[in-house]
VMD Tcl script that builds the backbone (N, CA, C; Angstrom):
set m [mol new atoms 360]
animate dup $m
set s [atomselect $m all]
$s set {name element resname resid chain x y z} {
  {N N UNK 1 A -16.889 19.822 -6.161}
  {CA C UNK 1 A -15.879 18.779 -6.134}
  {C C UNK 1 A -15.188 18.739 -7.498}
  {N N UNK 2 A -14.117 18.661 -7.242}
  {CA C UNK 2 A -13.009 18.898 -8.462}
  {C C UNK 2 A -13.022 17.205 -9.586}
  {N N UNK 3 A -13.272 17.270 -10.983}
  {CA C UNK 3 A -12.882 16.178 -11.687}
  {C C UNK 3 A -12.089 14.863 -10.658}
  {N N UNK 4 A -10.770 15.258 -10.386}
  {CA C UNK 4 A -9.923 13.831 -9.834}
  {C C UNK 4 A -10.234 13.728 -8.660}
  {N N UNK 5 A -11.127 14.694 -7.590}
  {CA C UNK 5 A -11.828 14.373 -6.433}
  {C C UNK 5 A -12.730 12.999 -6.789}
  {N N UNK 6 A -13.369 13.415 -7.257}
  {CA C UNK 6 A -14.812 12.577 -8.422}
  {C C UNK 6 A -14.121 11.116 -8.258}
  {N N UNK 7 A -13.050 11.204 -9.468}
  {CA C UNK 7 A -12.459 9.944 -9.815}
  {C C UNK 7 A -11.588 9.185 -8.114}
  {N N UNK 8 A -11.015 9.996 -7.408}
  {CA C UNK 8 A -10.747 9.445 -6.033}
  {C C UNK 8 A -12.036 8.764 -5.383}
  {N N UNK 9 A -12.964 9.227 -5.346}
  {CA C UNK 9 A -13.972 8.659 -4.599}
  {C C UNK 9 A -14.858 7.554 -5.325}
  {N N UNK 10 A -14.815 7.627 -6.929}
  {CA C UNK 10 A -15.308 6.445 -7.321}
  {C C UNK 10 A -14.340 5.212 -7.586}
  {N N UNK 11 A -12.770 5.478 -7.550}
  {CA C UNK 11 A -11.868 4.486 -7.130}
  {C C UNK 11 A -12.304 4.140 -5.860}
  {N N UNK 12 A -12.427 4.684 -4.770}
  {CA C UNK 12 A -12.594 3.731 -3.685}
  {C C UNK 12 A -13.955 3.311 -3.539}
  {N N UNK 13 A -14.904 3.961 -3.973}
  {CA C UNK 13 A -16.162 3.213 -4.307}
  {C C UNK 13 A -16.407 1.882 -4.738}
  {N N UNK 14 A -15.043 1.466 -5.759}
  {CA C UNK 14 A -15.278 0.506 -6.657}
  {C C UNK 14 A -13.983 -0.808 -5.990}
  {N N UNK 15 A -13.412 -0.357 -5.408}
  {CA C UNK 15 A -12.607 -0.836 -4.463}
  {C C UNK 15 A -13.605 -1.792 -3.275}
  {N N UNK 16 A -13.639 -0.319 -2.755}
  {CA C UNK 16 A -14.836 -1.107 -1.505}
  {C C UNK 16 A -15.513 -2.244 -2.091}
  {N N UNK 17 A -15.830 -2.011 -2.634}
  {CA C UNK 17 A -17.264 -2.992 -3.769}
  {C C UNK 17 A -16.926 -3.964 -3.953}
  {N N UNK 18 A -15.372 -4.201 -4.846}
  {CA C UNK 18 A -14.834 -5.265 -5.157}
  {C C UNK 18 A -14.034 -6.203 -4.901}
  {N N UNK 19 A -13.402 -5.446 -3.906}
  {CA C UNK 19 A -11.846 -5.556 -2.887}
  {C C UNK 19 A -11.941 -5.850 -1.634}
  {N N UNK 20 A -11.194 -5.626 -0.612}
  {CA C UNK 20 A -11.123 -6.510 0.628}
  {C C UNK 20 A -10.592 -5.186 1.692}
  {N N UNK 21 A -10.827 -5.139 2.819}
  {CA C UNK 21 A -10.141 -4.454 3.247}
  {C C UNK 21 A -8.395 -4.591 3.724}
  {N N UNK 22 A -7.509 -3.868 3.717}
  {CA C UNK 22 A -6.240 -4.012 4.003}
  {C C UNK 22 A -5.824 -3.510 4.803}
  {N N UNK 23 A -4.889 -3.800 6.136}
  {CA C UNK 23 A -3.822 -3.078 7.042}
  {C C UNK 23 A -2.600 -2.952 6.379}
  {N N UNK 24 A -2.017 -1.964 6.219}
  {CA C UNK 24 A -0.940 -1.375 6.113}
  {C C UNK 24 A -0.308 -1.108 7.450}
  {N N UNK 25 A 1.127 -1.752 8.013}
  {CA C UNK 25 A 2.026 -0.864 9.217}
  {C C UNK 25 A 3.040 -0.957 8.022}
  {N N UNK 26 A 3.535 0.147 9.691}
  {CA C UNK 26 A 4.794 0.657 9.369}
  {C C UNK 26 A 5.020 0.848 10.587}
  {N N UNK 27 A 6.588 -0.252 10.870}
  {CA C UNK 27 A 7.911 0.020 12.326}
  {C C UNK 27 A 8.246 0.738 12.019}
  {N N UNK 28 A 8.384 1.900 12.559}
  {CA C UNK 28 A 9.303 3.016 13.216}
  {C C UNK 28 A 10.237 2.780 14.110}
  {N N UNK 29 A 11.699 3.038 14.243}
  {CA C UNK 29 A 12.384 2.956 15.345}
  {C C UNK 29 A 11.907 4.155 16.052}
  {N N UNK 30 A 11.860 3.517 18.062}
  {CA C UNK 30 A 11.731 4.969 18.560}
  {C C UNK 30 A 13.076 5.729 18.633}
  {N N UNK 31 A 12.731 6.854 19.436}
  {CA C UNK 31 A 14.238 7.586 19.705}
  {C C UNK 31 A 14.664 7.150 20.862}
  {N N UNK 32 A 15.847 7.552 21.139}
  {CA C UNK 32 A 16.531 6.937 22.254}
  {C C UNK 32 A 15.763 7.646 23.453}
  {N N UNK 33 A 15.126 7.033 24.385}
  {CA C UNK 33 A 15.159 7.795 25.477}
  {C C UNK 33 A 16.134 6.762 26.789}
  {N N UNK 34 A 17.285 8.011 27.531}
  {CA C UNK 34 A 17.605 7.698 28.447}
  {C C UNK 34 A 17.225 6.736 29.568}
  {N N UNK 35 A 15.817 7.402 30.282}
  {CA C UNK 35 A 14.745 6.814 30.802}
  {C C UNK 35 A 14.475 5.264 30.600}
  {N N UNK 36 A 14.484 4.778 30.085}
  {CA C UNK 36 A 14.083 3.739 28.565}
  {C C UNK 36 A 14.609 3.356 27.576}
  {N N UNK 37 A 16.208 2.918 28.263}
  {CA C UNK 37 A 17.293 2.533 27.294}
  {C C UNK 37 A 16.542 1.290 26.212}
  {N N UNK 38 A 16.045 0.396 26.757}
  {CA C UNK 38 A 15.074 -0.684 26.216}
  {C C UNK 38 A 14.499 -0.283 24.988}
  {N N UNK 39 A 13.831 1.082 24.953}
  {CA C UNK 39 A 12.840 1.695 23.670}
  {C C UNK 39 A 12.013 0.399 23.496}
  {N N UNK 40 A 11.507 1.063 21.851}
  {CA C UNK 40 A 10.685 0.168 21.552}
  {C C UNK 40 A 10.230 1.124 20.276}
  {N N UNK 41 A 9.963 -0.608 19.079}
  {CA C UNK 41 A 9.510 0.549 18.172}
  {C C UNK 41 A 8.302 1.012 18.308}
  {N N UNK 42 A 8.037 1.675 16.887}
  {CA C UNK 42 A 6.659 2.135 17.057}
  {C C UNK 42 A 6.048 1.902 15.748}
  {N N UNK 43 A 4.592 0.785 15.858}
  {CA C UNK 43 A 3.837 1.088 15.041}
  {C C UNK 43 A 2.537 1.540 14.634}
  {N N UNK 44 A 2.807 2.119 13.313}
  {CA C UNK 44 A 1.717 2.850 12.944}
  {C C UNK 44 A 1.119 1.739 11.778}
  {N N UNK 45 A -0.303 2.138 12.122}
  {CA C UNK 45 A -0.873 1.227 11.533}
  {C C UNK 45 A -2.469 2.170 10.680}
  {N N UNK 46 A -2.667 1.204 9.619}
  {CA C UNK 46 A -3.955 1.930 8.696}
  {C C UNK 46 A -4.781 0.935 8.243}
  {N N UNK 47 A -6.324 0.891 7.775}
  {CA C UNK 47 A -6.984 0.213 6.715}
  {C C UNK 47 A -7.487 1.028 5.911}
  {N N UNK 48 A -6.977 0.246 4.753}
  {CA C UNK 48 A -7.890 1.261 3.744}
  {C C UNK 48 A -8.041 -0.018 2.694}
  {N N UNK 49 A -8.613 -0.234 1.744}
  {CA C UNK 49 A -9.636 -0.683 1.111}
  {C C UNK 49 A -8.425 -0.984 -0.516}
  {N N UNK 50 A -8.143 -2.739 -0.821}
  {CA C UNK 50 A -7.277 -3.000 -2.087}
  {C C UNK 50 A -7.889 -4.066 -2.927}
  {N N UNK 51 A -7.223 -4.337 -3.840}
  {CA C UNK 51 A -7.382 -5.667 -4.797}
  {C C UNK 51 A -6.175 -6.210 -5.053}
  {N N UNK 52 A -5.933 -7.366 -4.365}
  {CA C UNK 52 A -4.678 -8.070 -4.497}
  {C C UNK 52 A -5.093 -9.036 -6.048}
  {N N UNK 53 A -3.963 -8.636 -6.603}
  {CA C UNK 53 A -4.276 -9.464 -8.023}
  {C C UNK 53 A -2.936 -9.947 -8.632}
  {N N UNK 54 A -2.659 -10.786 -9.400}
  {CA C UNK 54 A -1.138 -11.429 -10.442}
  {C C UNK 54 A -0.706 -10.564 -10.771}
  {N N UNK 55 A 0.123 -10.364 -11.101}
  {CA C UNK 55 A 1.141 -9.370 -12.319}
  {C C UNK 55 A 0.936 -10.316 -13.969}
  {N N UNK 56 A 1.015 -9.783 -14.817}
  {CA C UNK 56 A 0.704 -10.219 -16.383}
  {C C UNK 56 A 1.891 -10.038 -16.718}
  {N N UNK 57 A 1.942 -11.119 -17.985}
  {CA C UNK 57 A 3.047 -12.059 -18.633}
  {C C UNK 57 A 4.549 -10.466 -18.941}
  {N N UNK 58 A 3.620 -9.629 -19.438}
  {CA C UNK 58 A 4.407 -8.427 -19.897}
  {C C UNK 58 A 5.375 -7.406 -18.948}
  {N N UNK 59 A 4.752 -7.809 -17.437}
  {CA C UNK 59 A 4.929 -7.397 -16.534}
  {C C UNK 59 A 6.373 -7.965 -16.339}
  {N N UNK 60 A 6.795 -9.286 -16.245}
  {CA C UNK 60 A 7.848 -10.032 -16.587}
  {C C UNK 60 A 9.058 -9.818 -16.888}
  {N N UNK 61 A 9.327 -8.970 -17.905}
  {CA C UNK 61 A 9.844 -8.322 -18.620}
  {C C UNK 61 A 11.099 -8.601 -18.214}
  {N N UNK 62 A 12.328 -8.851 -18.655}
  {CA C UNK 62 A 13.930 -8.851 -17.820}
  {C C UNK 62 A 14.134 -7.276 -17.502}
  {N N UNK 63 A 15.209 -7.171 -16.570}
  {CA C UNK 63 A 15.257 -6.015 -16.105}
  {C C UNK 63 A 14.544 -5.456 -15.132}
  {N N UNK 64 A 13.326 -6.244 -14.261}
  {CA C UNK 64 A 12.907 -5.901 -13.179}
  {C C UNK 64 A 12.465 -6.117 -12.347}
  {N N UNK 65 A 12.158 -5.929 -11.105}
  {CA C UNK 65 A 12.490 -6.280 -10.170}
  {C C UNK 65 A 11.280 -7.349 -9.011}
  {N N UNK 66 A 10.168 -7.731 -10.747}
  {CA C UNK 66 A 9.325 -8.735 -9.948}
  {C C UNK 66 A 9.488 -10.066 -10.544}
  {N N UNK 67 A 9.728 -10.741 -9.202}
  {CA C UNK 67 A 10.003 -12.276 -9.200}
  {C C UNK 67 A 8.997 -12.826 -9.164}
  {N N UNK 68 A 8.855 -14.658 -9.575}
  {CA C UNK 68 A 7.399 -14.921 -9.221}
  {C C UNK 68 A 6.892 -14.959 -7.488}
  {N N UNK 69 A 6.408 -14.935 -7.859}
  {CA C UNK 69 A 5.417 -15.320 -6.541}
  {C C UNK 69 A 4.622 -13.699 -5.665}
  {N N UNK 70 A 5.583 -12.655 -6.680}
  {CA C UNK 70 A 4.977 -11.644 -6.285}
  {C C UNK 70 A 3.720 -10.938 -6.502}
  {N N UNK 71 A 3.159 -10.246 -5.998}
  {CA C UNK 71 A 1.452 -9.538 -6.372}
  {C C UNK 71 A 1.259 -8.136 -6.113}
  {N N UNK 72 A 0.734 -7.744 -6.649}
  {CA C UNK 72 A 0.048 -6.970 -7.393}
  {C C UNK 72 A -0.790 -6.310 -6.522}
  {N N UNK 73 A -0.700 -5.026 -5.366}
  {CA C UNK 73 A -2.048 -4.648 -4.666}
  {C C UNK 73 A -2.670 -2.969 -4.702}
  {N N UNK 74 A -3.421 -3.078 -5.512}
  {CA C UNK 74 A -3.827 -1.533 -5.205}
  {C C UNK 74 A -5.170 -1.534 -4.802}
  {N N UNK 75 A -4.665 0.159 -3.683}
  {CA C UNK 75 A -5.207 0.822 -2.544}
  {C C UNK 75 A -5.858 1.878 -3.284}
  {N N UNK 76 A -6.913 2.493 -3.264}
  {CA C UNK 76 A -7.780 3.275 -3.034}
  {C C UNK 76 A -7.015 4.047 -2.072}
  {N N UNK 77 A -6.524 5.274 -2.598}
  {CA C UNK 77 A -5.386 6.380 -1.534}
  {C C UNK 77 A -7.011 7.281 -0.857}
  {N N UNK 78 A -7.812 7.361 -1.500}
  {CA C UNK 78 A -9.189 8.361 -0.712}
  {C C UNK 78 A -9.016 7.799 0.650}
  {N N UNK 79 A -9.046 9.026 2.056}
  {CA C UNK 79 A -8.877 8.285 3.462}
  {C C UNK 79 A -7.747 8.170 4.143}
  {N N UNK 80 A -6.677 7.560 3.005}
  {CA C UNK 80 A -5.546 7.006 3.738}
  {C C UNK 80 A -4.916 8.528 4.522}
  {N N UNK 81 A -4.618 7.793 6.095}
  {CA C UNK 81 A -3.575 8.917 6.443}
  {C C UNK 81 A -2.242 9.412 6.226}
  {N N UNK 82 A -1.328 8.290 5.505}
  {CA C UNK 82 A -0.661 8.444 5.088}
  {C C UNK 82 A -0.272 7.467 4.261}
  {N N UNK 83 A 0.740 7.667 2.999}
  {CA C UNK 83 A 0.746 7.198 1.787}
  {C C UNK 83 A 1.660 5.597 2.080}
  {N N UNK 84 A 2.058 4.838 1.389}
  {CA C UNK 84 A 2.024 3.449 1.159}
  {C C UNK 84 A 3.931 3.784 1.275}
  {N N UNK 85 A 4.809 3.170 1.279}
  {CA C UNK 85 A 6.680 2.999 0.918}
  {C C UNK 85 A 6.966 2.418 1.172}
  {N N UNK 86 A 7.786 1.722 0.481}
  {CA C UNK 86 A 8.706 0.199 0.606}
  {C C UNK 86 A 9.182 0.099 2.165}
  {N N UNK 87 A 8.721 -1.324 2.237}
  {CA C UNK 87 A 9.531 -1.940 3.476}
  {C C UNK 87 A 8.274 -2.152 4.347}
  {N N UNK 88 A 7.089 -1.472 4.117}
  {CA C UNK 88 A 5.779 -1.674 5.224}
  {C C UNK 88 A 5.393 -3.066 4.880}
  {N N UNK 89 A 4.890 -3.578 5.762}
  {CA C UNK 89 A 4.012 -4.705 6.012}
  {C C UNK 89 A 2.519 -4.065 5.233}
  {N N UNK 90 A 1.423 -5.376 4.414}
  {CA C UNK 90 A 0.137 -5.081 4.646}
  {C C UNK 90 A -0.218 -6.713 4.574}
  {N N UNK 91 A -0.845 -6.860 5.398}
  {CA C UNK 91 A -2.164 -8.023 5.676}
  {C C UNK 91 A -2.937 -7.958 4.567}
  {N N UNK 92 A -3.366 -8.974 4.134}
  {CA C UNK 92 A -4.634 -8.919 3.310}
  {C C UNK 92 A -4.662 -10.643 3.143}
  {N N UNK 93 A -5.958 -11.374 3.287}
  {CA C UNK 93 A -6.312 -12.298 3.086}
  {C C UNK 93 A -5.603 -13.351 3.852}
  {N N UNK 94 A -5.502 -12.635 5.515}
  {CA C UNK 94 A -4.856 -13.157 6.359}
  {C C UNK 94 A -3.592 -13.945 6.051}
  {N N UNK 95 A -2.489 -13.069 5.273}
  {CA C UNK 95 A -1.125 -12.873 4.648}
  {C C UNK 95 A -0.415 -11.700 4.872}
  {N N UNK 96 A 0.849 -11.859 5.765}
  {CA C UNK 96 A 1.229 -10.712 5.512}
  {C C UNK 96 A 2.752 -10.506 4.564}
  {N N UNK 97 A 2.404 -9.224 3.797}
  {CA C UNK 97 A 2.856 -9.153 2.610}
  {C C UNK 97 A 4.351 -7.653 2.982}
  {N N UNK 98 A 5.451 -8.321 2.339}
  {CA C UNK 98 A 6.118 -6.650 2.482}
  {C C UNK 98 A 5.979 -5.604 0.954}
  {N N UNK 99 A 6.225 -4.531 1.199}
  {CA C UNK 99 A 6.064 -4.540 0.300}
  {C C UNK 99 A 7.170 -4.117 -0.470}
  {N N UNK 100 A 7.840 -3.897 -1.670}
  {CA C UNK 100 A 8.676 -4.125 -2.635}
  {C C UNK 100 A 8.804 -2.328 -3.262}
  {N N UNK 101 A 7.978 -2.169 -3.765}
  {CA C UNK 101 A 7.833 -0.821 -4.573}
  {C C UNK 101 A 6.631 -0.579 -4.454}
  {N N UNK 102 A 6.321 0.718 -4.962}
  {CA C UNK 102 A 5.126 1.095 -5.163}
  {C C UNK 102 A 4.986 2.570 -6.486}
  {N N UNK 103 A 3.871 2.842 -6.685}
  {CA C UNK 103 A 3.921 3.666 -8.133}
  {C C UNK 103 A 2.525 4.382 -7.555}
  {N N UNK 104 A 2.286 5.747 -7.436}
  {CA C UNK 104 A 1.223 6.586 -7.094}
  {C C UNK 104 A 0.493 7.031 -8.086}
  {N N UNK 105 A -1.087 6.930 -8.194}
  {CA C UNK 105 A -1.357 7.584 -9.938}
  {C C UNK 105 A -2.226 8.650 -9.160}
  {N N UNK 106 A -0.912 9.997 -9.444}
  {CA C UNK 106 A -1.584 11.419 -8.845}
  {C C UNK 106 A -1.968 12.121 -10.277}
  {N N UNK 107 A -3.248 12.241 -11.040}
  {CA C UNK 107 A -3.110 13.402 -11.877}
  {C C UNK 107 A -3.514 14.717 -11.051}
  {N N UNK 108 A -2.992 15.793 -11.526}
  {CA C UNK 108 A -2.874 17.369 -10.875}
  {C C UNK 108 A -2.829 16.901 -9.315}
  {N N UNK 109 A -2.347 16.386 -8.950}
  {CA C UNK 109 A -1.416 16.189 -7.761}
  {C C UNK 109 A -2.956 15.868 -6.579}
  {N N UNK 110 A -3.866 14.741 -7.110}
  {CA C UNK 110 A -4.493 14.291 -6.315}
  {C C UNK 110 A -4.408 12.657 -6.380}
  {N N UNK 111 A -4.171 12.491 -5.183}
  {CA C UNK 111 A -3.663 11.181 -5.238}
  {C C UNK 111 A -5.077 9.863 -5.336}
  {N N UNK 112 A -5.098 9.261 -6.239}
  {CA C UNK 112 A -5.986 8.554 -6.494}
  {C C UNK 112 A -6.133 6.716 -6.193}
  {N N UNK 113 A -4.498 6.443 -6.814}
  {CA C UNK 113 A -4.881 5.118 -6.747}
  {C C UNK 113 A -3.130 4.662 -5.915}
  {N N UNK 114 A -2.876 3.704 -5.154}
  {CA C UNK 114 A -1.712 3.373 -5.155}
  {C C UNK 114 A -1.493 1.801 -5.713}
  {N N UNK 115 A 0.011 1.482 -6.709}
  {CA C UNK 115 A -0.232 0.144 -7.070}
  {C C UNK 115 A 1.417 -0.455 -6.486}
  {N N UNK 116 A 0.740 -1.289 -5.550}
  {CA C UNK 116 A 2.267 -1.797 -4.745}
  {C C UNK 116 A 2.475 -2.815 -5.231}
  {N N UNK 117 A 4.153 -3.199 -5.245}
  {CA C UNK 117 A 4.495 -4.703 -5.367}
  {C C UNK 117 A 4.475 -5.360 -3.882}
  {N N UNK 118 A 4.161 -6.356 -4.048}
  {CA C UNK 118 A 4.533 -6.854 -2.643}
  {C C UNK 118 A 4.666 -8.111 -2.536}
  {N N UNK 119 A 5.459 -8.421 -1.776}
  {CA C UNK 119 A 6.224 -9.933 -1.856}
  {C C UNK 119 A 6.109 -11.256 -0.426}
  {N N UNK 120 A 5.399 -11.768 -0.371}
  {CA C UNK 120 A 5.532 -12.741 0.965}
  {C C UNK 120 A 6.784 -13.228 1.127}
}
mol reanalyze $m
mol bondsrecalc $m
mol representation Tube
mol addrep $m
């Protein structure tokens, strides 16, 4: 097992441990079918394992793009089927949250931790 394997699995180790579990969706529009002018979207849905926490005073900063009331959630990426992007919904602490941005901490391109903004 490779160094940032290591560190992936003791991020979600320490996650699990400390954190809560989380749903992540994501609506999809379907495609048009003829058949089924009606459609319907489609969602995909995940849990994987976060720590919803504040943003700090520095975080603040003018120039960007978190307002109050927003938080702070990172995912343990070990598991996930697919990665976290603005506009998904995640539940956590029977809240559901959209989310705003997000920032991936891949060193040598293994994805380890994800840290979303997300906004009720």
């Amino acid at each position: 097992m490779a160094f940032y394997d290591e560190m992936a699995a003791l991020a979600l180790e320490l996650i699990a441990e400390f954190g809560q579990p989380v749903t992540l969706r994501d609506i999809q529009a379907a495609e048009y079918d003829p058949d089924n002018p009606a459609g319907g979207d489609v969602i995909i849905e995940q849990t994987a394992q976060g720590i919803l926490l504040d943003f700090t005073g520095l975080e603040f900063q003018n120039d960007t793009l978190i307002v109050r009331g927003d938080k702070k959630l990172k995912v343990a990426a070990l598991g996930m089927a697919w990665k976290p992007k603005p506009l998904i919904k995640a539940d956590v602490q029977g809240k559901t949250w959209t989310v705003i941005n997000f920032k991936e901490i891949n060193p040598a391109g293994t994805p380890i931790l994800y840290e979303l903004q997300v906004r009720s």
